[in-house]
C-alpha positions as CSV (number, residue, x, y, z in Angstrom):
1,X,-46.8,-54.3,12.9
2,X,-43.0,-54.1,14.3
3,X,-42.1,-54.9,11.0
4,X,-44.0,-51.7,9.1
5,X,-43.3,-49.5,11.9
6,X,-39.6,-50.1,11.4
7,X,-40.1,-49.7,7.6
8,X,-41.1,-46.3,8.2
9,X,-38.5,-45.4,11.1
10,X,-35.7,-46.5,8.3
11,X,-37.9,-44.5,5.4
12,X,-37.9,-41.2,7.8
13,X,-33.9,-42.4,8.9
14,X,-33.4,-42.2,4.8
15,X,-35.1,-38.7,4.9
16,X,-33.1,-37.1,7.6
17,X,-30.1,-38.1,5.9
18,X,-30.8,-36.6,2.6
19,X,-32.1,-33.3,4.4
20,X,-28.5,-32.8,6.0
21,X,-26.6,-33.9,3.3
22,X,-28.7,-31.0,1.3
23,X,-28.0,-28.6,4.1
24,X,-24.3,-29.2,3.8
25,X,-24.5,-29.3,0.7
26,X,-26.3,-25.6,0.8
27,X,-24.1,-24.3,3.4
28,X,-20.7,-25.1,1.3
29,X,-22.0,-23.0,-1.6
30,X,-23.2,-20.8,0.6
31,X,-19.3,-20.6,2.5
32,X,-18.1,-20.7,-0.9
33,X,-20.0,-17.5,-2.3
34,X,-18.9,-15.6,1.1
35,X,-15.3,-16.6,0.4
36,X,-15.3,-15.6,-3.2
37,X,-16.9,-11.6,-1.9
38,X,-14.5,-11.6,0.7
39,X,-11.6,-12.9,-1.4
40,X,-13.0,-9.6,-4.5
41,X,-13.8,-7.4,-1.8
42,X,-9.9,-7.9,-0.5
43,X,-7.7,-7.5,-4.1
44,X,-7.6,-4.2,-4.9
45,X,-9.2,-4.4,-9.1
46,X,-8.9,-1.0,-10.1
47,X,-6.0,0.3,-12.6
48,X,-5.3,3.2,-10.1
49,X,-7.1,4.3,-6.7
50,X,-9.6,7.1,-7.4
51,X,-9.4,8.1,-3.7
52,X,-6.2,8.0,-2.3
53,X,-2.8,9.8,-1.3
54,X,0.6,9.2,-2.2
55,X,3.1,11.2,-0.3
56,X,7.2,10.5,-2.3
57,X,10.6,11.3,-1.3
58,X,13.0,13.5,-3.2
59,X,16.3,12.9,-2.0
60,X,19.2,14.7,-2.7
61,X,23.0,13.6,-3.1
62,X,24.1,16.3,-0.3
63,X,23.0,16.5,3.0
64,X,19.8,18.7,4.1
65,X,18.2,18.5,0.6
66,X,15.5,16.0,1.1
67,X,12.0,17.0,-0.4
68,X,8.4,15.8,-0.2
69,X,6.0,15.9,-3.2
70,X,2.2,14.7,-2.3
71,X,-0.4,13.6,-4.4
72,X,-3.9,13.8,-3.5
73,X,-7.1,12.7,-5.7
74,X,-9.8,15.6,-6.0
75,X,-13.4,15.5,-7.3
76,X,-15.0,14.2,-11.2
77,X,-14.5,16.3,-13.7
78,X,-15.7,15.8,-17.8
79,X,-13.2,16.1,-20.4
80,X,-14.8,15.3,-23.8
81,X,-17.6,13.5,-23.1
82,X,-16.1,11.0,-20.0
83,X,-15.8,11.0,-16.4
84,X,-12.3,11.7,-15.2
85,X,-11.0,12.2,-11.2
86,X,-8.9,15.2,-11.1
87,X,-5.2,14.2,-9.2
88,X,-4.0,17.6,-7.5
89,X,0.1,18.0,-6.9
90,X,2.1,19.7,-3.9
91,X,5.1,21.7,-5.3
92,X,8.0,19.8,-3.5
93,X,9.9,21.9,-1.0
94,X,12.7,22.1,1.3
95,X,12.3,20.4,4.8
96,X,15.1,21.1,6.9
97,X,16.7,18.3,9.6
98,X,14.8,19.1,12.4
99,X,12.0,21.0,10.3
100,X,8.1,18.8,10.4
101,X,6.4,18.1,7.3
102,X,3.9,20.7,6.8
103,X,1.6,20.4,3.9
104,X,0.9,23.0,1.6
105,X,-2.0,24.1,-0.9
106,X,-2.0,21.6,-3.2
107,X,-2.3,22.5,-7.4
108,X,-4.0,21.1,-10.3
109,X,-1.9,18.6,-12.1
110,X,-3.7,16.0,-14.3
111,X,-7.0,14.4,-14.5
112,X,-7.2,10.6,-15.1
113,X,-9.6,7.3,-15.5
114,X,-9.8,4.0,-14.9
115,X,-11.3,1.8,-17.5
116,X,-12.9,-1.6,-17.3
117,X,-9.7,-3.6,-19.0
118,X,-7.2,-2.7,-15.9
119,X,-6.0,0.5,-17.4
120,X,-5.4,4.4,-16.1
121,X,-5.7,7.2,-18.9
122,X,-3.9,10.6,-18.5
123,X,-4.2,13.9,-20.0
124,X,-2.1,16.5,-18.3
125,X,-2.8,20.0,-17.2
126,X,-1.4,21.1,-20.4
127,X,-2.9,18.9,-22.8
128,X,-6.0,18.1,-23.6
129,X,-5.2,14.7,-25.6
130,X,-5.8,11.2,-23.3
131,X,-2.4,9.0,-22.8
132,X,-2.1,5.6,-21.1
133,X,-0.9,6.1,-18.5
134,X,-1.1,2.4,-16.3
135,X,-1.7,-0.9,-18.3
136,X,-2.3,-3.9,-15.7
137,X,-2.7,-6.6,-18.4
138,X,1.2,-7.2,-18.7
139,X,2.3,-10.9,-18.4
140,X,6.0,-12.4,-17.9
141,X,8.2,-11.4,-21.0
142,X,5.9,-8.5,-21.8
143,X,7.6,-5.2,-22.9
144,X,6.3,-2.0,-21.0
145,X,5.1,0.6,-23.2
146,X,7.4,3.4,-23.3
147,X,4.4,6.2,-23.1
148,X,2.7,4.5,-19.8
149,X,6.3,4.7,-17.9
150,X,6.8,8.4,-19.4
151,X,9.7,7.0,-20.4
152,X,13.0,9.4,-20.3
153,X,14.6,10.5,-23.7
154,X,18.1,10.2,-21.6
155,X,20.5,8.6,-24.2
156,X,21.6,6.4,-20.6
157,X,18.9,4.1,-20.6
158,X,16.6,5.6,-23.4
159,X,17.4,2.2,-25.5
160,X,17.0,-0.4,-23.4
161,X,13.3,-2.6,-23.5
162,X,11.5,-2.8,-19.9
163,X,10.7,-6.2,-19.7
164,X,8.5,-7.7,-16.9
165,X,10.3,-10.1,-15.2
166,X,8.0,-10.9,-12.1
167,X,4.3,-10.8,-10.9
168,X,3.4,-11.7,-7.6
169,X,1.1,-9.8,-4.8
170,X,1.6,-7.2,-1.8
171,X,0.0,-6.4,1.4
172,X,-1.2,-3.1,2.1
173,X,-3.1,-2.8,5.0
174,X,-6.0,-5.5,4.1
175,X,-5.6,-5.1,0.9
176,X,-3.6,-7.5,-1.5
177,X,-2.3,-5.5,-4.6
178,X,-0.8,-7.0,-7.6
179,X,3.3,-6.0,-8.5
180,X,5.2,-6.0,-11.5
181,X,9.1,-6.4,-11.3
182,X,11.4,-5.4,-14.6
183,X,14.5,-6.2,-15.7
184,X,15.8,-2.0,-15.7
185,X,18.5,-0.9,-13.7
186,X,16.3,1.7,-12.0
187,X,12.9,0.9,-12.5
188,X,10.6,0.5,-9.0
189,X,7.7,-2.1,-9.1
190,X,4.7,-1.6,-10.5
191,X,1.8,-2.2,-7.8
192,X,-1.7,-1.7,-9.3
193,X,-3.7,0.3,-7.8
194,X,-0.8,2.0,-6.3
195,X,1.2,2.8,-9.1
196,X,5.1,2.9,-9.6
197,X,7.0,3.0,-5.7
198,X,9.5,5.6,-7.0
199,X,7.8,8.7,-8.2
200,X,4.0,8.4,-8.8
201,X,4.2,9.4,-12.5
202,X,7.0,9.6,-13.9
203,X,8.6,6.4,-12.2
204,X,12.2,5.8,-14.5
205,X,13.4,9.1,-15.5
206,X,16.9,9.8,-15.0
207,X,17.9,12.1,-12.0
208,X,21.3,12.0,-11.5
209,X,20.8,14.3,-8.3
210,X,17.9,12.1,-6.5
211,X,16.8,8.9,-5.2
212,X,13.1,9.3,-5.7
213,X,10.6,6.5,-3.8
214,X,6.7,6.1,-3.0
215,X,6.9,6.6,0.6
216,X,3.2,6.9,1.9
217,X,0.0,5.6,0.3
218,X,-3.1,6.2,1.5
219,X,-6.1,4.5,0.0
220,X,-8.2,7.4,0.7
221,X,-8.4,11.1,0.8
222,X,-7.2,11.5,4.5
223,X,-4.4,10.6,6.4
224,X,-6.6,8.2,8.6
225,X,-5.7,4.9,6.6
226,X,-1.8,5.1,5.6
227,X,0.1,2.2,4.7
228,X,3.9,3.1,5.0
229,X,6.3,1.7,1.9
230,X,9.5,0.3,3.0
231,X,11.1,-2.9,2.3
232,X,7.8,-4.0,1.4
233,X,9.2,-7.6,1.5
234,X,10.0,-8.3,4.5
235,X,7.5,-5.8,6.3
236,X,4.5,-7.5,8.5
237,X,1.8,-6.2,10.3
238,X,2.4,-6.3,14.3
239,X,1.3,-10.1,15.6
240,X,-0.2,-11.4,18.6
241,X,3.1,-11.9,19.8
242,X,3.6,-8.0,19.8
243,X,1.1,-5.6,21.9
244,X,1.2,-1.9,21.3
245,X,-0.6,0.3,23.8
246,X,-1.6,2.7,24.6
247,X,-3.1,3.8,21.2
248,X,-3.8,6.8,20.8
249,X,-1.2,7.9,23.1
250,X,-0.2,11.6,24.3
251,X,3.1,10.8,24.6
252,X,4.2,7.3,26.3
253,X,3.9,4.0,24.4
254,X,4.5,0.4,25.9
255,X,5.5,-2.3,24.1
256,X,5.0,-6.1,25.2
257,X,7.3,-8.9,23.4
258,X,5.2,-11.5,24.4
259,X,7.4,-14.1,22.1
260,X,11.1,-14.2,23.1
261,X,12.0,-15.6,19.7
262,X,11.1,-12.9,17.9
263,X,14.5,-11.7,18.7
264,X,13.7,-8.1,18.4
265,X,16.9,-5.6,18.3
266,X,15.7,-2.2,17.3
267,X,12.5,0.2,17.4
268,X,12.4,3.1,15.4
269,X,10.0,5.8,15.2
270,X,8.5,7.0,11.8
271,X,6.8,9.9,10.7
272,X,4.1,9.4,8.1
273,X,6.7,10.1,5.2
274,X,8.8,7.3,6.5
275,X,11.1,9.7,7.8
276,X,13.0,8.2,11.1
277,X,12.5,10.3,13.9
278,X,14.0,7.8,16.7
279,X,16.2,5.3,17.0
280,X,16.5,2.8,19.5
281,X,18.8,-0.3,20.3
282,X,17.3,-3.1,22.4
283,X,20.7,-5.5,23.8
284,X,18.8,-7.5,26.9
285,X,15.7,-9.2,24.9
286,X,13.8,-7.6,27.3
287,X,9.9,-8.3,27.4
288,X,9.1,-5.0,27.3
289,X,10.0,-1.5,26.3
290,X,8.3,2.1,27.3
291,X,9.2,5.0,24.9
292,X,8.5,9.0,25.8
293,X,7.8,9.5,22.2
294,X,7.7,13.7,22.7
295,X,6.2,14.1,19.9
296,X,3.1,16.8,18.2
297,X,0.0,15.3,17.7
298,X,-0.6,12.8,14.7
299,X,0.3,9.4,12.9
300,X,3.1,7.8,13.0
301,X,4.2,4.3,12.7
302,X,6.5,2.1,14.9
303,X,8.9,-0.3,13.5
304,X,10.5,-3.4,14.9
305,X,13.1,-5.0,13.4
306,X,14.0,-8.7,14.2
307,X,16.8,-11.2,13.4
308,X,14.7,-12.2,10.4
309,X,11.4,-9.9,9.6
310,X,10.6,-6.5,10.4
311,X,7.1,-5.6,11.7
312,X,5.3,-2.1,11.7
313,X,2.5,-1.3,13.4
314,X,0.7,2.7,12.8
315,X,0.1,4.8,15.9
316,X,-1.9,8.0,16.7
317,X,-0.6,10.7,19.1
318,X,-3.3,12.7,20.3
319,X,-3.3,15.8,22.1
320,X,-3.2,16.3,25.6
């Protein structure tokens, strides 16, 4: 009897075993399968955003002639026989030292789509034929075609090949985004999804009378979700070691340096073009730091520069 009985306590031993070596079995694929829709759902796949913002800077040689252009993604449109998303254009204009960004009625530039190979198609306001505009399929050593750049017929740089000499990744927000670095004297990566981080279409053309950068991009069709561009490589997202607050704000902001060895030695104040609106020196390593911002109601991002990284952190200033 004590012999069968502990036949069958080993036999339903045996069983147990196999159930929970099933059920972790299950519950890797299952973590597996959560990881690979997180790890899609986090890479941005698309050629080019189809809702999104891109606000660039247009600055001039002599002083007072900086310029804003924005670029804003509109509704579907059909354009022989496919499915295109219209991109509307702000004229660029003046804004004066002390003058705040306001943003103007926006005009019909181009429509464009995304096809299922990682590439953007074009056709401008003024044409009805399709161009390639972005091609995401570039490796290491690959030449980029002259027509997706818009390459400029300046005799400067007009013979020169654009060679990829780079690809690696880029946070935005919670999104990773795949770059392409060339070998050209002025080109700007090439961030899919994103586009070029000079101007938004035409990235390398020669302007002898501007230094034109991707300042603002917005992976939607408000201003609600802005990831500023700046020294993208060293930029990081505010830690636990770095407490913002109140936000929003009305006009006061506290921040906590909750890690000494951060070694923080400047806050500056942005606006959503990336244009500085404060500067300020920290010399104690003090553990904390209340601005009066005094500023009109809307986004802005605060930047803290260390000894070795720079962090950035967005803020909202709402009304009183």
């Amino acid at each position: 009897m004590q012999q069968n009985a502990l036949k069958k306590h080993l036999s339903i031993k045996k069983i147990i075993i196999k159930i929970i070596a099933l059920m972790k079995v299950f519950i890797l694929i299952l973590g597996l399968s959560v990881f690979a829709h997180l790890n899609t759902k986090s890479q941005q796949t698309k050629a080019i955003a189809e809702k999104a913002i891109w606000i660039t800077l247009y600055q001039g040689h002599s002083a007072g002639s900086d310029s804003y252009g924005l670029f804003k993604t509109g509704n579907d449109t059909l354009i022989n026989g496919k499915n295109y998303i219209k991109l509307f254009v702000q004229s660029v204009y003046q804004v004066g030292p002390s003058t705040y960004l306001q943003l103007s009625n926006l005009s019909y530039g181009f429509a464009f789509r995304n096809d299922t190979n990682k590439k953007a198609y074009i056709i401008p306001s003024t044409d009805s034929i399709e161009h390639l505009w972005y091609d995401f399929n570039l490796k290491i050593g690959d030449t980029l075609p002259c027509n997706q750049a818009w390459y400029s017929t300046s005799t400067l740089y007009s013979n020169e090949k654009i060679i990829v000499t780079a690809i690696d990744s880029v946070l935005f927000g919670s999104t990773y985004y795949k770059r392409f670095r060339f070998n050209h004297p002025i080109m700007k990566d090439l961030v899919m999804g994103v586009g070029f981080l000079g101007d938004l279409i035409r990235d390398n053309h020669i302007y002898f009378e501007y230094n034109i950068s991707l300042k603002t991009f917005c992976p939607d069709t408000s201003l609600s979700n802005c990831n500023i561009i700046m020294g993208i490589d060293k930029i990081e997202k505010a830690t636990k070691d770095i407490f913002i607050y109140p936000n929003p704000t009305t006009s006061v902001l506290n921040i906590d340096f909750l890690n000494p060895d951060l070694e923080i030695n400047k806050i500056n104040i942005r606006e959503i073009t990336g244009k500085q609106l404060k500067n300020i020196d920290l010399y104690n390593n003090e553990n904390r730091f209340s601005i009066d911002l005094n500023l009109n109601a809307g986004i802005y991002f605060v930047e803290l520069q260390g000894k070795y990284k720079t962090w950035i952190q967005k803020i909202v200033i709402a009304k009183n």
